[in-house]
ZAVEXSE-964561 format. One record per residue (C-alpha): y, z, x; residue number from 1; residue in one letter. Coordinates in nm, 4 decimals, decimal comma. Layout:
BEGIN
- Y/Z/X/NUM/a;
...
! end
This chain:
BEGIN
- 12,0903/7,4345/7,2779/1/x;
- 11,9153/7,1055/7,3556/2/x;
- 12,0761/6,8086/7,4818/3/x;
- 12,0028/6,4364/7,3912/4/x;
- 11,7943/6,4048/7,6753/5/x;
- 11,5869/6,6858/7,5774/6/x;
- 11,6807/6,9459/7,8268/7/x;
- 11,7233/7,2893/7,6849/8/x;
- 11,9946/7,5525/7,7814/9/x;
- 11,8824/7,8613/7,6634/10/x;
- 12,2154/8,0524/7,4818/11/x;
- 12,3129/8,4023/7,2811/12/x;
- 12,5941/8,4141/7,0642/13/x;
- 12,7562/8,7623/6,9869/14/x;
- 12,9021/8,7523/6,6918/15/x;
- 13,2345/9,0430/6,7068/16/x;
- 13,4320/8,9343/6,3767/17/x;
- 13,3053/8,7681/6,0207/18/x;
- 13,5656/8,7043/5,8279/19/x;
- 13,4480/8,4908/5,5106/20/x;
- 13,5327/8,2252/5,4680/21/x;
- 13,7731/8,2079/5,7089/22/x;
- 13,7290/8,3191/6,0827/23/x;
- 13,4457/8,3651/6,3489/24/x;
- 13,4681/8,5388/6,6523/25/x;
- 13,1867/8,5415/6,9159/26/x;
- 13,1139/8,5507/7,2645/27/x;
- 12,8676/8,2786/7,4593/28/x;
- 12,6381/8,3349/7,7253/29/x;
- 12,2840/8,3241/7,8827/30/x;
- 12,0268/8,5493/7,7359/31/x;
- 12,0626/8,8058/8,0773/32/x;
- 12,4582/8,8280/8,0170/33/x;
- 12,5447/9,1527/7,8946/34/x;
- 12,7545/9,0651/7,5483/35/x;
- 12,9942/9,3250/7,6560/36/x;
- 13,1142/9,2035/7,9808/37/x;
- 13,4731/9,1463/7,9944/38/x;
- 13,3758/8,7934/8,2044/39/x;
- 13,2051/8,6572/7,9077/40/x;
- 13,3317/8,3858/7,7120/41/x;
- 13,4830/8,4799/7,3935/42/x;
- 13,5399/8,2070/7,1154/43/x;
- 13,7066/8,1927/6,7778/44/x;
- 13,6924/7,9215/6,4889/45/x;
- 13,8935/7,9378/6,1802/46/x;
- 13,8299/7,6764/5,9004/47/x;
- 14,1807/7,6192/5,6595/48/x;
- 14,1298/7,3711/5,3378/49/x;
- 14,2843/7,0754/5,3940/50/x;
- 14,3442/6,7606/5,2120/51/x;
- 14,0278/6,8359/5,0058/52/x;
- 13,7914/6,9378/5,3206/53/x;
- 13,8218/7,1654/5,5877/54/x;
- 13,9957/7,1942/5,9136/55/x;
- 13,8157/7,3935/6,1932/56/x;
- 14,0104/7,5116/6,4976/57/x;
- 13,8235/7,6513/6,7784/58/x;
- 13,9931/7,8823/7,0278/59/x;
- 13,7721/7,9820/7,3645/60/x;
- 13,6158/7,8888/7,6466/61/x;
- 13,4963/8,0782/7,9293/62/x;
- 13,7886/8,2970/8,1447/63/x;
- 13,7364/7,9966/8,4575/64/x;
- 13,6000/7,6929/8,2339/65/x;
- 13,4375/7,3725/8,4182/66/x;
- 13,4036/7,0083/8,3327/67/x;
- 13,0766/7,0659/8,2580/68/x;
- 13,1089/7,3536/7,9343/69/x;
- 13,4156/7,1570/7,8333/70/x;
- 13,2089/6,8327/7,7719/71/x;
- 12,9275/7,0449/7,6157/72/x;
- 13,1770/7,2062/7,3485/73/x;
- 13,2939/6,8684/7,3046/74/x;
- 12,9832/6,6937/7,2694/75/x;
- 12,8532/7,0486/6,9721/76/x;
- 13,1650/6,9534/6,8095/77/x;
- 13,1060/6,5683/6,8127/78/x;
- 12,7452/6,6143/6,6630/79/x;
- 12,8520/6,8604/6,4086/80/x;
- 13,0779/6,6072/6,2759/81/x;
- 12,8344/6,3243/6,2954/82/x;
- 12,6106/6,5406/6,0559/83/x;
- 12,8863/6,6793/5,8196/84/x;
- 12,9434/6,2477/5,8116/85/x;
- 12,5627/6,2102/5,6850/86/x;
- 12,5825/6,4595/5,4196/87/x;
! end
C-alpha cells in the first residue's frame, strides 16, 4: 500500500473465504506475520445490491486497533470510492 505522500507499507492479505459475489474474508498483516496467528487481523466485506449499486460492509480490524490503521482503512475506503466515482 502506498500513501499520497509516497511512502509504502509493505502488506499480505490472506484470503480464508470467497464467496461470489457476495463475501470476502481475509486476514492483514506484514509480509513476516505468520497468516495463521490468532493475533492477526481478520476482515470481512460483504457487498448487497442496493438501490441499483452496491453496498459494501466491512467487518475487522486488528484484535487492539490504533488511530493510526483506523484512518488508513478509512482513507482505502475513501479512495476506492473516489475511483468507483470516476468510472
Amino acid at each position: 500500500m502506498v500513501d499520497e505522500t509516497g511512502e509504502a507499507y509493505p502488506a499480505v492479505f490472506h484470503y480464508r473465504e470467497v464467496t461470489e459475489p457476495s463475501r470476502l474474508v481475509f486476514t492483514t498483516g506484514t509480509p513476516d506475520q505468520d497468516p495463521h496467528d490468532p493475533d492477526i487481523a481478520t476482515a470481512t466485506v460483504t457487498f448487497e445490491a442496493r438501490d441499483g449499486g452496491t453496498e459494501m460492509t466491512y467487518q475487522g480490524i486488528s484484535q487492539d486497533p490504533n488511530q493510526e490503521e483506523v484512518a488508513g482503512w478509512r482513507a482505502m475506503f475513501e479512495r476506492l470510492a473516489d475511483q468507483l466515482a470516476e468510472g
